[in-house]
N, C-alpha and C positions, 0 to 999 in steps of 0.2 A: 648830531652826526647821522647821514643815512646811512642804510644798511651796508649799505656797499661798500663805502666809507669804514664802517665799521669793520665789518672784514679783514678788509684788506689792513686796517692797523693789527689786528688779529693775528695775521699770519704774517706781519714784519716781527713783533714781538715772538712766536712760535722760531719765527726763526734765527733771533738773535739768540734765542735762549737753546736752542738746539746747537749753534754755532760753539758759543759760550762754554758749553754742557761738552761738545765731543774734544774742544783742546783739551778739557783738565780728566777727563773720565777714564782715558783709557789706560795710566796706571792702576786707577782702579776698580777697573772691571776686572785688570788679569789677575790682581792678590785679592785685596781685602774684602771687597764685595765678593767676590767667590766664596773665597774661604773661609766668610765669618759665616754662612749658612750652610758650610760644606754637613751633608748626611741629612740635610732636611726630609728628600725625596727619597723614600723609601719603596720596594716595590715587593710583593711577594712573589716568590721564585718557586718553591718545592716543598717540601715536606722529607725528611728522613730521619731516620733511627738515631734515636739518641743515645752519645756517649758522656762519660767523662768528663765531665770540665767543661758542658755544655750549662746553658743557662735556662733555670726552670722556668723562668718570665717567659720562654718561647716553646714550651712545651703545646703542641696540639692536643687537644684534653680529649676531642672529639676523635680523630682517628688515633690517640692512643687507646680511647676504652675502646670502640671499636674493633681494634685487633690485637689487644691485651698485652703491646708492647710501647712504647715509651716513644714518640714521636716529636719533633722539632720543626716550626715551619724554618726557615730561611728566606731571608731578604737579600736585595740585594741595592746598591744605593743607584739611584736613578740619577743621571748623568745630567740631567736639565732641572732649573728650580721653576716652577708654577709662583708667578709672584702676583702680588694683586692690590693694587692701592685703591684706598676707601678717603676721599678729598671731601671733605664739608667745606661746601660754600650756600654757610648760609650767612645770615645777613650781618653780624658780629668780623665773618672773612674779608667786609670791605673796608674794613676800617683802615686807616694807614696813607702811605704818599704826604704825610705833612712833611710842608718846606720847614727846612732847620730840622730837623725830627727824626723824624723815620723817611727813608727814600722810595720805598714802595710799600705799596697797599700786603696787607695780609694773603691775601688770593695770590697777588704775583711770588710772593715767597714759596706760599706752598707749590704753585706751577714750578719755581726750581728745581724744589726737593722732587717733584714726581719726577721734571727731567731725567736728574743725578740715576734716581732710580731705575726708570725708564731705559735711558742711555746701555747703562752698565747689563742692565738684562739682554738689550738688544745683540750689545758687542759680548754677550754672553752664549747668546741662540737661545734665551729663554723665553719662557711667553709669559706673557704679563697683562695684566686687565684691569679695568676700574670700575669704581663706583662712585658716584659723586651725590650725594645727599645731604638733604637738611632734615626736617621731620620725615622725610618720605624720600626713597629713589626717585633722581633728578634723571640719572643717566649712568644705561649698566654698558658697559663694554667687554664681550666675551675674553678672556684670556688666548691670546693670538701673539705669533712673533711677525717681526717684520719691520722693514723702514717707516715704512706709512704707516701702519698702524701704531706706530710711536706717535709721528706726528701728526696723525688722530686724535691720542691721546692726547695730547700736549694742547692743544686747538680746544678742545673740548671742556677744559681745566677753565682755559684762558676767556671762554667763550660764555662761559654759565651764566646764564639772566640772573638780572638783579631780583632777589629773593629779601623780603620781609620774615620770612619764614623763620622759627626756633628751628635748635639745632636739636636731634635725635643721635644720642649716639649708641644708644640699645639697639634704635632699628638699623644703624650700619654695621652691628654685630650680630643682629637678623640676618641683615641679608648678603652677609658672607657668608653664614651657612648654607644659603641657598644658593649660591651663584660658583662656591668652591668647593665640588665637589669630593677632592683629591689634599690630602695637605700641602698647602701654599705659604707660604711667609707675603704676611702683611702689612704692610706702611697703612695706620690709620694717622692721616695727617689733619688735624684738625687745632684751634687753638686752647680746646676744653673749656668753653666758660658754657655754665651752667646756666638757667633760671635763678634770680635771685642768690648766686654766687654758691648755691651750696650744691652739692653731687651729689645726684639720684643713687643711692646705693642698686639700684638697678642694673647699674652700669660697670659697678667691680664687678657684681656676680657676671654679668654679660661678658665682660672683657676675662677672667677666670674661666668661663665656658669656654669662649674659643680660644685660646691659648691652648688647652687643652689637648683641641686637634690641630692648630695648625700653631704655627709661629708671628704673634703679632708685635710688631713694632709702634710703639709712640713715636711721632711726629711735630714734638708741640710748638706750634705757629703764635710767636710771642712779637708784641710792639711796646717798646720804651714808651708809651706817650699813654699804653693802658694803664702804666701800674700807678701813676699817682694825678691828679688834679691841679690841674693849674691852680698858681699861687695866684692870691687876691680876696676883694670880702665882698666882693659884689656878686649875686644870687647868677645861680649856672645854668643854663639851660641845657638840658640831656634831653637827646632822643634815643627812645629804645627801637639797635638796628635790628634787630628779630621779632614787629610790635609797632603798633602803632604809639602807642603811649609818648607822650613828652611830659619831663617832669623837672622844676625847678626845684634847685637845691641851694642852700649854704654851704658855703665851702670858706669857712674858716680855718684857724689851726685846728682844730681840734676836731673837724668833720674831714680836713684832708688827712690827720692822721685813723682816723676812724677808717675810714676809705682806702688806704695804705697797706691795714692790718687784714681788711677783708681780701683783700688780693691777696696776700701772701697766705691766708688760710684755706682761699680755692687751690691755691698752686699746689698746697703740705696736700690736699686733699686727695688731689689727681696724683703728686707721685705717688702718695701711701696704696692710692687703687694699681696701680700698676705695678707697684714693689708688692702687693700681695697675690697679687696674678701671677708673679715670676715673669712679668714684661719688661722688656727694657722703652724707656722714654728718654726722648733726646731733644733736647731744647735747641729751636731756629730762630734768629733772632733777624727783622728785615735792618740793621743795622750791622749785621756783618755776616761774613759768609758763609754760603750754603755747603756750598763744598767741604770747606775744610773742618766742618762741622760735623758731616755725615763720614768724610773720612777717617776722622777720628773715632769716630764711634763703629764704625767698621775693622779701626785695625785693634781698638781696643775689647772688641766683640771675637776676632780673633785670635787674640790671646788668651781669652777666658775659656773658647775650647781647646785648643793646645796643650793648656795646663795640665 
């Protein structure tokens, strides 16, 4: 396909999915997405004298020794969320699109989920910005409101070269420290597979860091057709998508259920990293919808601060 060609299929898809994204979003840009991150944005207002029934966690320590009275900064909540999505498209993200199967590629799933996101921040008046990486920043986009620059955004998702590259998800928790300067709530949307199926403990302490400061969300971008091996006894050819490598394997009973167990022990791996970070991770499946997936996790994320 030429360039141009290509393009232009580029931004029919941008904007079916932009089309798609504004009928079902704007119930919930007015509740649930607002209010499951309502108090993220926090801003410092003042400083003054501390009473009664004030809270010693916000004690100024510095202008209380200072004038050897007891002092309290005060906040106040900042009316706009700074949001920031961090998309891995590396080479693992193309998998998908098989007929019978799965109806789209991993990449186009997660291009929803940033829509969904996208959408709702717009029809919010928030700014919002990406990062897209594999081992390395592919493409930073400053945090910015606006039409276009949604569908910037969106374009950009949909647009990323085909990449051989392993996936880095330390350096995409790099480099939202560097790119977020303020505290943001993040969608790190990615599908989480590792080098040889096991998690760099690199990556809890990572993901545990920035939690910290900001508010990170899991994203995980899942295909029916990853978790088990087609039936049969005849030898498999696998290409490694992050790698040049190709490598024939047996896949009998007893290598697909070997093969089975390994998947579900990356999966135990990735929630347990994220249930010790105090993250929430939400499972997108290219088999059913985007939407009502994220809305669910939004009014159920809602609830949990109300309580």
């Amino acid at each position: 396909m030429q360039h141009s060609e290509a393009l232009a299929e580029i931004l029919r898809q941008v904007k079916r999915i932009e089309i798609r994204t504004n009928r079902v979003v704007s119930s919930l840009a007015a509740g649930p997405y607002r209010s499951a991150f309502r108090g993220q944005g926090m801003a410092f207002e003042e400083v003054r004298e501390y009473v009664a029934g004030d809270d010693i966690r916000s004690i100024d320590w510095n202008v209380t020794a200072r004038t050897g009275t007891p002092f309290v900064k005060v906040f106040r909540e900042e009316r706009e969320l700074s949001t920031f999505l961090l998309v891995d498209v590396s080479g693992s993200m193309r998998f998908g699109a098989i007929p019978g199967i799965s109806p789209r590629a991993k990449l186009a799933l997660a291009a929803e989920a940033a829509a969904v996101v996208a959408v709702s921040a717009l029809k919010n008046n928030d700014r919002i910005g990406l990062v897209t990486f594999s081992d390395r920043t592919e493409l930073h986009l400053p945090a910015r409101k606006g039409r276009g620059h949604v569908t910037r955004l969106l374009r950009e998702v949909l647009a990323s070269e085909v990449t051989s590259r392993p996936t880095s998800l330390v350096h995409a928790l790099d480099e939202l420290a560097h790119v977020a300067k303020r505290r943001t709530v993040c969608f790190l949307i990615s599908d989480f597979l590792f080098p040889r199926g096991v998690l760099d403990q690199r990556f809890a302490e990572s993901l545990a860091r920035a939690n910290r400061r900001h508010d990170v969300v899991g994203l995980r971008i899942c295909d029916p057709a990853e978790a088990s091996l087609p039936a049969g006894s005849t030898p498999l050819v696998v290409n490694n998508p992050e790698g040049e490598e190709v490598g024939v394997f047996a896949h009998g009973r007893r290598e697909r259920r070997a093969y089975a167990e390994a998947w579900r022990t990356g999966r135990d791996q990735v929630q347990a990293a994220f249930r010790g970070a105090d993250c929430d991770l939400v499972d997108l499946d290219t088999t059913r919808s985007t939407f009502a997936a994220l809305t669910r996790f939004f009014r159920e994320r809602r609830r949990s601060i109300h309580v």
